[in-house]
C-alpha positions as CSV (number, residue, x, y, z in Angstrom):
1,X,-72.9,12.7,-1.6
2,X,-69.0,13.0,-1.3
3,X,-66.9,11.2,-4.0
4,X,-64.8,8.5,-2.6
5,X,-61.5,6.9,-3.7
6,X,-64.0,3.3,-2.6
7,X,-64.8,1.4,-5.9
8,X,-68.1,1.8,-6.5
9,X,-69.4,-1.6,-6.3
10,X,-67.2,-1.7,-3.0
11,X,-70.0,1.7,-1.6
12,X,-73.1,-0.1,-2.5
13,X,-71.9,-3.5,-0.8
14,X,-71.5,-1.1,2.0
15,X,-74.8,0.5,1.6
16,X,-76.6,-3.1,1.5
17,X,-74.4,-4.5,4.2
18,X,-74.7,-1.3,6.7
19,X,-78.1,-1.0,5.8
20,X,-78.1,3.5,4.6
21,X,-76.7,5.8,2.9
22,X,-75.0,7.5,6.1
23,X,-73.3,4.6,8.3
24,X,-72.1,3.7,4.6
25,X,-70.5,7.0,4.2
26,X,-69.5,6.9,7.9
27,X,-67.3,3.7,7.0
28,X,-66.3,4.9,3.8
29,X,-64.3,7.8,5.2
30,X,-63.2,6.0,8.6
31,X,-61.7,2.9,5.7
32,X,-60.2,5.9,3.1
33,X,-58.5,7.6,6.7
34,X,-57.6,4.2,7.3
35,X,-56.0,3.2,4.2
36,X,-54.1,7.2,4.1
37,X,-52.6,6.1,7.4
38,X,-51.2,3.1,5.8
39,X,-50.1,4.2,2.8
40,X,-48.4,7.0,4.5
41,X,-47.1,5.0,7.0
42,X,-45.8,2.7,4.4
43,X,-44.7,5.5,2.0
44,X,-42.4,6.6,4.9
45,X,-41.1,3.2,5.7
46,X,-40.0,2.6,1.8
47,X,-38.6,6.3,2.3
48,X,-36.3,5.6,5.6
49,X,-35.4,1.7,4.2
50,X,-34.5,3.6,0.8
51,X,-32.2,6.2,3.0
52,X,-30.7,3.1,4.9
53,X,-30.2,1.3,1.5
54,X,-28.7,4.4,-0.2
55,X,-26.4,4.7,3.0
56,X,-25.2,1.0,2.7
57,X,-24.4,0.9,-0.6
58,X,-22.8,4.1,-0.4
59,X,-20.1,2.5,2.5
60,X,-19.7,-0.6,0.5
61,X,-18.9,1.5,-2.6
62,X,-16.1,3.6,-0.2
63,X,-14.8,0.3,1.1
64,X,-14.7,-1.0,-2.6
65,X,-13.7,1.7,-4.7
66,X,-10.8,3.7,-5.0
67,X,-10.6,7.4,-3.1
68,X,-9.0,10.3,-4.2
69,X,-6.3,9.6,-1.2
70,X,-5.8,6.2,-2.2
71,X,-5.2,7.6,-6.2
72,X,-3.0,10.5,-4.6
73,X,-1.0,8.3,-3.0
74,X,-0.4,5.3,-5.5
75,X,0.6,8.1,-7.7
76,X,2.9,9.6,-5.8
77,X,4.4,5.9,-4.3
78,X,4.8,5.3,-8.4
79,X,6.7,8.5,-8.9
80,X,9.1,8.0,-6.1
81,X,9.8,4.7,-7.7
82,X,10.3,6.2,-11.2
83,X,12.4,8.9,-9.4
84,X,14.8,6.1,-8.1
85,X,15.3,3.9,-11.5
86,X,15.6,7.4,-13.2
87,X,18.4,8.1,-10.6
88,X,19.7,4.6,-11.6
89,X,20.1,5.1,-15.2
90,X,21.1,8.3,-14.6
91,X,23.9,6.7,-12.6
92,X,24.3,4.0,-15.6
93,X,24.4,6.8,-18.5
94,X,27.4,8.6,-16.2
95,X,29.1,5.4,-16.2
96,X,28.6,4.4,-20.0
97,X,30.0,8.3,-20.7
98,X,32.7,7.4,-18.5
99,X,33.5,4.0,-20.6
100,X,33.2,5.8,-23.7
101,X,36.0,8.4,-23.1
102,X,38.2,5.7,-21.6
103,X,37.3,3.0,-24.8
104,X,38.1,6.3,-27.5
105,X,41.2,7.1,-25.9
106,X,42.7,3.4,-25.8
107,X,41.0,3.4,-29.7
108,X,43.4,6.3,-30.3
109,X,46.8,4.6,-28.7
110,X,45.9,1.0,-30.3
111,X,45.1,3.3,-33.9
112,X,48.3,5.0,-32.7
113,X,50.5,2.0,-32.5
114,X,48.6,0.0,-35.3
115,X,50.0,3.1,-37.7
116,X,53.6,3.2,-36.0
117,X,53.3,-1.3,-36.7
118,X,52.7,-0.6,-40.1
119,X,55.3,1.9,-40.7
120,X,57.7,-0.2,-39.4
121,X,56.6,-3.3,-41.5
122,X,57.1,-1.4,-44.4
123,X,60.3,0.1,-44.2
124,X,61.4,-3.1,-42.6
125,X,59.8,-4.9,-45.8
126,X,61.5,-2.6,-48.3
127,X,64.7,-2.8,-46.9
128,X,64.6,-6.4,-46.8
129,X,63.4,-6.5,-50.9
130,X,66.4,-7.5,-52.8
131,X,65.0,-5.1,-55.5
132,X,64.9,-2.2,-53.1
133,X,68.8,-3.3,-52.4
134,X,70.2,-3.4,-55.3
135,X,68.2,0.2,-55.9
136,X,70.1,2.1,-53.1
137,X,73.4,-0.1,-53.9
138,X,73.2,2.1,-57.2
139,X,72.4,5.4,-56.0
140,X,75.2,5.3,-53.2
């Protein structure tokens, strides 16, 4: 007798049904063949639906996700834009350079003409004490 992947209770419902050993046996392998073709049949369906599946999430992830292009090329779009306000303040820091030489030279010619202001004052200031007066009346 061969061994068969039929329960057991399933064979001898077979053998009381069919009536003998062999026409049970004969079914028994004609069902197992049977039930191999199905499972194989099905095992390949699950295999090619699993391939589709795989295939259709793997275009809904490319549609979704980011590539390696699309990175490449934001990155390079942001440097070009931190290139150009670079070039701006670049363009700002000439100009504030610019300011600052033109703002410590008119420092120097009001510092100039605050000292020349004072000077003045005070000579003008001493000669017009009457103390100071009466001084270089004596001494002349």
């Amino acid at each position: 007798m061969q061994t068969y992947t039929l329960p057991r209770e399933t064979f001898n419902l077979l053998l009381k049904a069919l009536g003998g050993q062999e026409p049970a046996e004969v079914f028994a392998r004609s069902m197992e063949s049977f039930l191999v073709a199905i499972d194989n049949k099905a095992t390949a369906g699950i295999a090619e639906k699993k391939e589709l599946v795989k295939i259709e999430v793997r275009e809904e992830l490319r549609k979704e996700l980011v590539t390696r292009e699309m990175f490449e090329s934001l990155g390079k779009e942001i440097r070009e834009r931190f290139n150009v306000v670079d070039e701006k303040f670049r363009v700002v820091d000439i100009k504030l350079e610019s300011l600052e030489g033109r703002m410590d030279e008119k420092f120097k010619s009001l510092n100039f003409k605050l000292n020349l202001f004072l000077a003045v004052a005070l000579i003008a200031l001493t000669f017009a004490n009457p103390a100071f007066v009466e001084l270089i009346k004596k001494a002349f």
